[in-house]
C-alpha positions in Angstrom: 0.0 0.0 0.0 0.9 3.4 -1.0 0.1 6.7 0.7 0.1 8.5 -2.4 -2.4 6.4 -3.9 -6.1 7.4 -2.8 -7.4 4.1 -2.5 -4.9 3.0 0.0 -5.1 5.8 1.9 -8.9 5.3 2.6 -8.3 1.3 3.1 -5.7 2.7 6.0 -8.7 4.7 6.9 -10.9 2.6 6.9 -8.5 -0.2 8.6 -7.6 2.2 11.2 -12.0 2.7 12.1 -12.5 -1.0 12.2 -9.6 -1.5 14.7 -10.8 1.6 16.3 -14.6 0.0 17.0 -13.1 -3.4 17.5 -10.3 -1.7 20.2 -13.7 0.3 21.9 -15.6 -2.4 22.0 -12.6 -4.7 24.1 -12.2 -1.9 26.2 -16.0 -1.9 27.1 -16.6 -5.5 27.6 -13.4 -5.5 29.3 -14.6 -2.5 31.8 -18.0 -4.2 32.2 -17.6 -8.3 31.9 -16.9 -9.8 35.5 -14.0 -11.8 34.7 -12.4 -9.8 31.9 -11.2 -6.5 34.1 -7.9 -5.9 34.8 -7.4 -7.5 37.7 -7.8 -10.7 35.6 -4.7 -10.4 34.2 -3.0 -11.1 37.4 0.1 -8.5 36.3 2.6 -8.8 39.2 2.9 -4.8 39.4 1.8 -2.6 42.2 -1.0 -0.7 40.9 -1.4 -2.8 37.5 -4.5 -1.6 37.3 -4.1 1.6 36.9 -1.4 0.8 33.7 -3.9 -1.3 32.0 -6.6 1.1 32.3 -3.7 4.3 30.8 -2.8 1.5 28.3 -6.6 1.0 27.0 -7.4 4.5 26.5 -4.2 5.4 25.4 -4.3 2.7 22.5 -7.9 3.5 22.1 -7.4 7.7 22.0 -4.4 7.2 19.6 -6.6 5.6 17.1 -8.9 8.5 16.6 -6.8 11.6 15.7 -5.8 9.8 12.3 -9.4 9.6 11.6 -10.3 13.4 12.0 -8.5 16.2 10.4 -10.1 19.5 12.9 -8.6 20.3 16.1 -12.2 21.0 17.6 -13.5 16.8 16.0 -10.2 15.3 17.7 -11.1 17.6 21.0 -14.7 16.5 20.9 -13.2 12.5 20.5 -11.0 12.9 23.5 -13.5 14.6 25.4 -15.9 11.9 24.3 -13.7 9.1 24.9 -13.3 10.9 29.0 -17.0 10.9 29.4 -17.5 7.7 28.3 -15.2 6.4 30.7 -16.6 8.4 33.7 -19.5 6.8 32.7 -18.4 3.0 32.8 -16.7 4.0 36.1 -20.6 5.2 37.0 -21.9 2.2 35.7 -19.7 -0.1 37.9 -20.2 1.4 40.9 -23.9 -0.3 40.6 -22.8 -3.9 39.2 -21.8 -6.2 41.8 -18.6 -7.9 40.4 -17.0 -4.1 40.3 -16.3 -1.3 41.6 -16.1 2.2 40.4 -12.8 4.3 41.5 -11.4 7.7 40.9 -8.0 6.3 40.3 -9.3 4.2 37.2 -10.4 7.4 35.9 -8.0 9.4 36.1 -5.6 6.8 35.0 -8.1 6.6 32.0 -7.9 10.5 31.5 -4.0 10.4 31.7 -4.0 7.6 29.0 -6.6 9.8 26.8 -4.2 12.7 27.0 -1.6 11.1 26.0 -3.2 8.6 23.4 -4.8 11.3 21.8 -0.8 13.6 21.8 0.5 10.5 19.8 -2.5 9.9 17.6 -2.1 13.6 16.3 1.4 13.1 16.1 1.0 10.0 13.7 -1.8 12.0 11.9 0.8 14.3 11.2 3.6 12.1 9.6 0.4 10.4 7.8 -0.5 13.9 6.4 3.0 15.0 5.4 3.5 11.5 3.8 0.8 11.4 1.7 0.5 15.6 1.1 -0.5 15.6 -2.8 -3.6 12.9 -1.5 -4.3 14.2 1.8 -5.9 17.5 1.0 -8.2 15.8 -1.6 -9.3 12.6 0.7 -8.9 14.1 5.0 -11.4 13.0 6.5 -13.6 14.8 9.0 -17.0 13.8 11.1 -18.2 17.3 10.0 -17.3 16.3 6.3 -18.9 12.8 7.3 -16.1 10.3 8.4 -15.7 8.6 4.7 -16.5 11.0 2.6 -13.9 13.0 0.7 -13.5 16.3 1.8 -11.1 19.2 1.9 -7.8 19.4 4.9 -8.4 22.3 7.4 
């Protein structure tokens, strides 16, 4: 695959969404599922936890930035990706099999941050990789998220 050649660049694209859903939708059944949280993993660390939970977002966050082109659409993903996971941490509180804490949170917050500081990052050697293509194919979820549109 070639960056310079359109229909590569939206089979990374499109790639890149279907491990973004398929990474979101782990993250969620591992959040909710009894036996599929963290502490299943049986990590000898102190606080292992908390680096699974930054580790989830982050890989999660970093997957979104190289499918939105505006600074406000990857603001509104992060801040999206936060609330969601002060809502699973809501939602726990209330199942029996889990409990909700503040550290999981912020450690997910920490892991947004920084997942979403990479993501641009890549998004930004994609761009200047693929320049002649990119301003003819970025896509945007205010240009609808596989439809050609124009760089901002």
């Amino acid at each position: 695959m070639r960056l310079s050649d359109p229909h590569s660049l939206r089979r990374i694209r499109m790639l890149l969404a279907l491990v973004w859903l398929a990474l979101g939708l782990a993250v969620l059944a591992g959040s909710l599922i009894p036996d599929l949280g963290p502490s299943s993993l049986k990590i000898p660390l102190p606080h292992a936890d908390k680096l699974v939970h930054f580790l989830a977002w982050a890989l999660l966050a970093g997957f979104a930035p190289p499918l939105l082109v505006r600074v406000a659409s990857r603001a509104a993903a992060a801040s999206g990706l936060f609330l969601l996971s002060g809502a699973i941490e809501l939602v726990q509180a209330f199942l029996p099999t889990r409990s909700a804490s503040f550290g999981d949170l912020a450690a997910n917050g920490l892991g947004i941050a920084v997942g979403t500081i990479a993501g641009v990052l890549v998004a930004m050697l994609l761009a200047r990789r693929s320049r002649p293509v990119a301003t003819g194919l970025a896509f945007d979820a205010g240009d609808g998220l596989f439809a050609p549109g124009k760089a901002r």
